[in-house]
C-alpha positions in Angstrom: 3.1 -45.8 -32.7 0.0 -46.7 -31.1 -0.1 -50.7 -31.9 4.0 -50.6 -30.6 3.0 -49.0 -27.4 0.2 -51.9 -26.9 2.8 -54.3 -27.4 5.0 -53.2 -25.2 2.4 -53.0 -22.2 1.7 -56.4 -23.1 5.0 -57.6 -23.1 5.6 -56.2 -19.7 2.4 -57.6 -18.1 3.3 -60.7 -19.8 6.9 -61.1 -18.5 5.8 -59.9 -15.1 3.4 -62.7 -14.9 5.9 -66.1 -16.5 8.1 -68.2 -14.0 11.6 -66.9 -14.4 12.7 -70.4 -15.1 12.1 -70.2 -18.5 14.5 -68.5 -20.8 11.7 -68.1 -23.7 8.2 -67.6 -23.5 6.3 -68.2 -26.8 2.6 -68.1 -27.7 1.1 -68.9 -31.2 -2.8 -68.4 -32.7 -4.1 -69.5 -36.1 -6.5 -66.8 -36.2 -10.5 -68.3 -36.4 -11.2 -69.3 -40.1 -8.0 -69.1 -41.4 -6.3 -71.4 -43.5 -2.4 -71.5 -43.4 -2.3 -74.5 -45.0 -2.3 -72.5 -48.7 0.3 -70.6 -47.8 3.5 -71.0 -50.0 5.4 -68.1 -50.2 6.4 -65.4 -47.5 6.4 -61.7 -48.4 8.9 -60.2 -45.9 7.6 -56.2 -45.3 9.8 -53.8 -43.4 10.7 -54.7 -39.7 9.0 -52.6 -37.2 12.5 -52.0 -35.2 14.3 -49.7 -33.5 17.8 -50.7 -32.4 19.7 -50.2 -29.4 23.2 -49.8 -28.5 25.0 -52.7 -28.7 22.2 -54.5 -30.3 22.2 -55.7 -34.3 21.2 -53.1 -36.7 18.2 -52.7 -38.6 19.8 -53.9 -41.8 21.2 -56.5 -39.6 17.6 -57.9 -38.4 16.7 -57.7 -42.2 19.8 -60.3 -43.1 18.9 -62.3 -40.1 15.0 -62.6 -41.4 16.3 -63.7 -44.6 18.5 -66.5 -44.1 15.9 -69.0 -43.7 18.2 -72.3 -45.2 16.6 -75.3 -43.7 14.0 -73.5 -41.5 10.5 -73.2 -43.6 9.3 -74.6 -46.6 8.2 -71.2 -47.7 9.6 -69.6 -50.4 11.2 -65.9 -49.1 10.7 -63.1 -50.9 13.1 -60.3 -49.3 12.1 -56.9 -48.8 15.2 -55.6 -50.6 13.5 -57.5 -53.6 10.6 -56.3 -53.7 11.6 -53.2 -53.2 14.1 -53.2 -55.8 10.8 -55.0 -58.5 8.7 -51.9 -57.5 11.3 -49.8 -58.3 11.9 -50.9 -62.0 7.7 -50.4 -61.6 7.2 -47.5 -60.3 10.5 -45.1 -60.1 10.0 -45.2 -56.8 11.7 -46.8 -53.5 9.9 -47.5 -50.8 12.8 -48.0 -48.8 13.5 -44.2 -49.2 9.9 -42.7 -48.7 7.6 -41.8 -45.6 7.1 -45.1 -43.8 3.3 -45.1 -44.0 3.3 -44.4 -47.4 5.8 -47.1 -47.8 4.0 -49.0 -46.1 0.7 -48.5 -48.0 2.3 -49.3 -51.5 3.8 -53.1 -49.7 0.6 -53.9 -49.1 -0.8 -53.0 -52.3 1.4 -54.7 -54.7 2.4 -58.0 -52.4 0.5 -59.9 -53.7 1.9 -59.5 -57.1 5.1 -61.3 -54.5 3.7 -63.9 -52.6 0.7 -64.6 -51.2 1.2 -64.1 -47.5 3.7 -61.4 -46.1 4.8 -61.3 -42.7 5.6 -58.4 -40.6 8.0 -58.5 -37.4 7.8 -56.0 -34.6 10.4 -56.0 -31.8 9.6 -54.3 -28.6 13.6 -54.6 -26.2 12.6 -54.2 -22.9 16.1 -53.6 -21.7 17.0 -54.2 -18.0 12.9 -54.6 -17.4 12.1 -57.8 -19.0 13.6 -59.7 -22.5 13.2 -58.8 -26.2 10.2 -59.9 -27.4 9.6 -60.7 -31.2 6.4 -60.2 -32.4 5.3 -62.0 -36.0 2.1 -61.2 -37.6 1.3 -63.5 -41.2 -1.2 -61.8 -43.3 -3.3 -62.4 -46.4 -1.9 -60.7 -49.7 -4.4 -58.7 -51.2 -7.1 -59.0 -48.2 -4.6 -57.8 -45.1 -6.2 -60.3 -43.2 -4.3 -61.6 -40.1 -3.9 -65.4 -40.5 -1.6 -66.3 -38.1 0.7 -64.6 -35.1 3.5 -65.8 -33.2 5.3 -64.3 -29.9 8.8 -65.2 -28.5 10.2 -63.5 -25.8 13.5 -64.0 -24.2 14.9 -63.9 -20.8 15.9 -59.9 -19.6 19.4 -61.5 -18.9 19.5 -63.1 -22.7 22.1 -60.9 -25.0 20.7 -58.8 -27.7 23.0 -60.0 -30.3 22.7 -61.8 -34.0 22.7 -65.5 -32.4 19.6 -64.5 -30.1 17.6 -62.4 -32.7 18.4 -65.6 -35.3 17.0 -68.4 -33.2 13.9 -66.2 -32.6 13.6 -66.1 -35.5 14.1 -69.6 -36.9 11.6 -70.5 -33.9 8.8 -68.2 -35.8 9.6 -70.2 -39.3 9.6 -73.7 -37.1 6.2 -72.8 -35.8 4.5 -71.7 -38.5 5.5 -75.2 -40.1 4.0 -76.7 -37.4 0.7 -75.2 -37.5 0.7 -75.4 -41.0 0.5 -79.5 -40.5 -1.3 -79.8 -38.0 -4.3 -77.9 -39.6 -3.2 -80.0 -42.6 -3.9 -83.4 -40.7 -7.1 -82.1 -39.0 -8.0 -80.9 -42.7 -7.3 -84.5 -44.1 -9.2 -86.1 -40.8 -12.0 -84.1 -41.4 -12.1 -84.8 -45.1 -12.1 -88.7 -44.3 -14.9 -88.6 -41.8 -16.7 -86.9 -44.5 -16.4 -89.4 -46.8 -16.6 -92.2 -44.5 -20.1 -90.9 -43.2 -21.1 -90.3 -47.0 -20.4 -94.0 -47.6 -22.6 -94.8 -45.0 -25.4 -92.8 -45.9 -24.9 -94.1 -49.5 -25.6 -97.8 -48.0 -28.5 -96.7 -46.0 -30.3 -95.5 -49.2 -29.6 -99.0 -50.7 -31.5 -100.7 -48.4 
């Protein structure tokens, strides 16, 4: 409860502070050290969402996270799936059990599922300032953040599927991004290295 009430007070301060002439605000962060670039599957954990009236469903948000055709290059592994695998396990779903304990077990066994899992919190600032979608990649098996991703939309933008999909496909898009640009800097890096190595190797001919 805590960590959703931070977010919203961001998101507030945040939409109070963008030009109104733009109908999405997004802001991205490959935390410090990480490398994205090893990421190849996505773990999808349980939404952090509460819906409003008129606004998709929770099971809703979960179909919209899933359909991912033509968005990433990561492999999706649903939460119904893994839920369903740790079932078989366990005798046990976590999609009928306290939330934190639910939540305890996901991040337990994920990595058993993918080696990255993402989690999506949506704070709907309703008649105050757009939806904002907030996506946080983490490290299976460490829980370390590796990368986090905002979009918010305008306050006059609907709350329906269409909206709450392109937000979403705009997460996926990014995260593709990032993950090639740190791939290029990666490979830029690597050929500096050699080419200063090479060098050095003349220099000790001589």
């Amino acid at each position: 409860m805590k960590r959703i009430f931070q977010l919203f007070v961001f998101t507030m301060m945040f939409a109070l502070s963008v030009p109104m002439a733009f109908a999405y605000t997004e802001k991205s962060e490959v935390q410090e050290g990480a490398d994205i670039t090893t990421v190849k599957a996505f773990a999808l954990a349980a939404p952090e969402y509460t819906p409003l009236d008129g606004a998709p469903s929770y099971q809703d948000l979960i179909r919209i996270q899933n359909t991912t055709e033509g968005v990433t290059k990561r492999k999706i592994v649903t939460y119904d799936y893994i839920s369903e695998e740790l079932f078989h396990q366990m005798g046990e779903d976590i999609r009928q059990i306290d939330r934190r304990l639910s939540k305890q077990i996901f991040r337990k066994k994920v990595e058993n599922f993918a080696d990255a899992y993402v989690v999506l919190t949506v704070v709907n600032g309703r008649r105050k300032f757009g939806t904002a979608f907030y996506f946080d990649v983490f490290k299976s098996g460490t829980n370390e953040l590796l990368y986090a991703y905002m979009i918010m939309a305008d306050k006059n933008d609907p709350d329906d599927e269409k909206n709450y999909k392109m937000m979403t496909d705009k997460f996926y898009k990014n995260f593709e991004w990032a993950a090639e640009k740190q791939q290029k800097e990666k490979e830029k890096a690597l050929r500096e290295a050699q080419r200063k190595a090479e060098r050095e190797a003349e220099k000790a001919k001589k």
